[in-house]
C-alpha positions in Angstrom: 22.4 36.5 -26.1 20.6 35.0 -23.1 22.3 33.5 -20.2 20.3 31.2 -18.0 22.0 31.1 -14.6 20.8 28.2 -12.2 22.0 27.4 -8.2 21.9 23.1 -7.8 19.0 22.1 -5.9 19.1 21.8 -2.0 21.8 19.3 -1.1 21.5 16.6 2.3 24.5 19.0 3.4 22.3 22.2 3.1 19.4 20.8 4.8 22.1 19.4 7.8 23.8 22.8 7.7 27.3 20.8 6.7 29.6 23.3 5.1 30.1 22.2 1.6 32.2 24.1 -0.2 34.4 21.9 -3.2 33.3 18.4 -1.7 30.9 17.1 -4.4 27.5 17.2 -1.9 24.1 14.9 -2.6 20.9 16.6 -3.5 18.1 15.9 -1.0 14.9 14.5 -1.5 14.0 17.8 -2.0 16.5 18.7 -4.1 15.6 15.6 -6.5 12.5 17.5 -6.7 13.8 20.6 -7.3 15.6 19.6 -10.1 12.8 17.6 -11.9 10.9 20.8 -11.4 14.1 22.9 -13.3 14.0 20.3 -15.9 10.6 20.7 -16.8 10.5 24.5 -16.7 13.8 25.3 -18.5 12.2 22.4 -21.3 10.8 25.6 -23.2 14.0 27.5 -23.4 15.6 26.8 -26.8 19.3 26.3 -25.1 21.9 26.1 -27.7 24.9 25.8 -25.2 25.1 24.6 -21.6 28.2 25.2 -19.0 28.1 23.1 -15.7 30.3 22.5 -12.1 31.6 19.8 -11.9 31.1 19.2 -8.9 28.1 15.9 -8.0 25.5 18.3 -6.7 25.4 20.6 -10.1 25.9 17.1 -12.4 22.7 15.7 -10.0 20.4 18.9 -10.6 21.3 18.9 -14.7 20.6 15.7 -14.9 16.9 15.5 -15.6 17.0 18.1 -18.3 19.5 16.1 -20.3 16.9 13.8 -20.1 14.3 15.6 -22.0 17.0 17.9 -24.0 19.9 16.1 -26.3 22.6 19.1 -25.6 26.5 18.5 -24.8 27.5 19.9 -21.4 30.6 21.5 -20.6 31.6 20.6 -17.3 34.1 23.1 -15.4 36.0 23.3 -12.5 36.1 27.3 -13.1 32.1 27.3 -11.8 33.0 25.1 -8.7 31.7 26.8 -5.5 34.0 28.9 -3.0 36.4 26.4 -1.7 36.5 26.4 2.0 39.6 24.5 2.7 39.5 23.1 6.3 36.0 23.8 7.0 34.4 21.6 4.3 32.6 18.8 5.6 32.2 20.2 9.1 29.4 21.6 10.4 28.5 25.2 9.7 28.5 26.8 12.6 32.5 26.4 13.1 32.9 28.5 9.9 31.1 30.9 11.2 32.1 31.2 14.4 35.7 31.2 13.4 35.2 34.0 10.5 33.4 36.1 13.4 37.4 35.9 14.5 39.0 36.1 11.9 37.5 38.9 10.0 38.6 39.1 6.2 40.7 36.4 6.9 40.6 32.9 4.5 40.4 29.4 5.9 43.4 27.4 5.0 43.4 25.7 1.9 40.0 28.0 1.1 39.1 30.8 -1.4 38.5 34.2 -1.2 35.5 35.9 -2.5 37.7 37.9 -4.9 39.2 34.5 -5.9 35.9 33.1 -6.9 35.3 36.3 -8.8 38.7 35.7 -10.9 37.4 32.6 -11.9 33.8 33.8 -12.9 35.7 36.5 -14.7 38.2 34.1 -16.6 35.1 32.0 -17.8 33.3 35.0 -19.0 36.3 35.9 -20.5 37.2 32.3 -22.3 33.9 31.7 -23.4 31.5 34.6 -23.9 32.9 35.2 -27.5 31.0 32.3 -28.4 27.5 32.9 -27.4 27.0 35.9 -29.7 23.2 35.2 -30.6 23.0 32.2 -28.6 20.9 30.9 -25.1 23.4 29.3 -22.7 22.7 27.4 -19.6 25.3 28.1 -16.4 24.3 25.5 -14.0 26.5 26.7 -10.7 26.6 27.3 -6.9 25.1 30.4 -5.0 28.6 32.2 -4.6 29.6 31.7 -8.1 26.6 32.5 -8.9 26.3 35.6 -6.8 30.4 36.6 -8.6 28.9 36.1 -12.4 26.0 38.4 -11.8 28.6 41.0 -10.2 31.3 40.1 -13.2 28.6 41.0 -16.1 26.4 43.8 -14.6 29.0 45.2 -11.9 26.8 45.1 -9.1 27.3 47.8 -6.3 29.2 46.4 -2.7 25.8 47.5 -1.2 23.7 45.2 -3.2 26.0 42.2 -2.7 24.5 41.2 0.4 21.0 41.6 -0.5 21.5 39.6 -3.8 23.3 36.6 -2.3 20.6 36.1 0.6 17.8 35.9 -2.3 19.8 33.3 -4.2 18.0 30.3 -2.9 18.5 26.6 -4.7 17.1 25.7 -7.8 16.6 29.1 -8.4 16.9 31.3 -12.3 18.7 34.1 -12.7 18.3 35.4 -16.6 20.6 37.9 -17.9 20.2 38.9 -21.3 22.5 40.9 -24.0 21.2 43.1 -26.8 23.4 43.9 -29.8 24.0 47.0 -28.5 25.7 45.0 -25.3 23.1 46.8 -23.3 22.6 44.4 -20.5 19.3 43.9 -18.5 18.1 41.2 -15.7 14.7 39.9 -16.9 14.5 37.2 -13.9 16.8 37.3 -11.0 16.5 34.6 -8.4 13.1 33.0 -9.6 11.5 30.4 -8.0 7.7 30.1 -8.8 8.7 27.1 -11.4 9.3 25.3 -8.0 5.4 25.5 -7.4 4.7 24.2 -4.0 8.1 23.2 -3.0 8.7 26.7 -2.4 6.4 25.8 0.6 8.8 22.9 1.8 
């Protein structure tokens, strides 16, 4: 089993510092980029399943592989990113500076990091019984992202941090399964199929 894990490409709300959180987001021109990029790089994976956020920016970046690859998505609000409830759609810096206050506290109508990792864990759950020998494509956000690695390899607290700050968009995380069920990482956060928009 192979699991291709893929953050959306960089969104007019990343680039603008806009907290995003379940609002749907517009990739930049960059992020159009990006994902053409994706496309043509994840063309040589032979993907028998792919799983995907519903939400605009993750249905943008997919887009241009479904050009080149004839493969039914299953779109999912269980890979949506961390809601942020009354902080999405407002500048950054007020999230911030208001979790600086309220430590371990979650913005109304928002998630908590440990609800995000519920939901990665219930899709797992729902859905890994039917990938036994199989390459599936999880197109998702950089928190979800960040909970499904720690859901499938139980990633240590310490190594949270460190994981989530090298999660940048349009970036590959591969985990694959033996059938043994040992588990090993053979990309995590890749980016060099980007080329020279890494420079950007």
């Amino acid at each position: 089993m192979k699991l291709i894990i893929v953050r959306h490409g960089e969104t007019v709300e990343n680039k603008t510092e806009i907290t995003q959180g379940q609002n749907h987001g517009k990739l930049s021109d960059l992020g159009l980029k990006q994902a053409e990029k994706l496309a043509n790089y994840l063309r040589g994976e032979k993907i028998d399943l792919a799983y995907c956020s519903d939400l605009g920016r993750c249905k943008e970046s997919i887009s241009p592989l479904l050009r080149i690859i004839k493969i039914k998505v299953n779109y999912t609000p269980l890979l949506r990113e961390r809601g942020k409830g009354i902080f999405e759609g407002k500048p950054r810096k007020e999230l911030i500076d208001w979790s600086k206050d309220n430590l371990g506290k979650v913005p109304e109508g928002g998630e908590s990091r440990e609800d995000v990792d519920i939901r990665a864990k219930i899709f797992l759950d729902k859905n890994m019984k039917n990938w036994k020998n199989k390459t599936v494509l999880i197109m998702t956000h950089g928190q979800t992202k960040l909970s499904l690695l720690n859901c499938l390899l139980v990633i240590n607290i310490e190594n949270q941090k460190f994981i989530e700050e090298m999660a940048p968009n349009a970036s590959i995380s591969i985990v694959e399964i033996d059938k043994d069920k040992n588990l090993f990482i053979s990309k995590l956060h890749y980016t060099k199929h980007l080329g020279e928009l890494n420079e950007s």
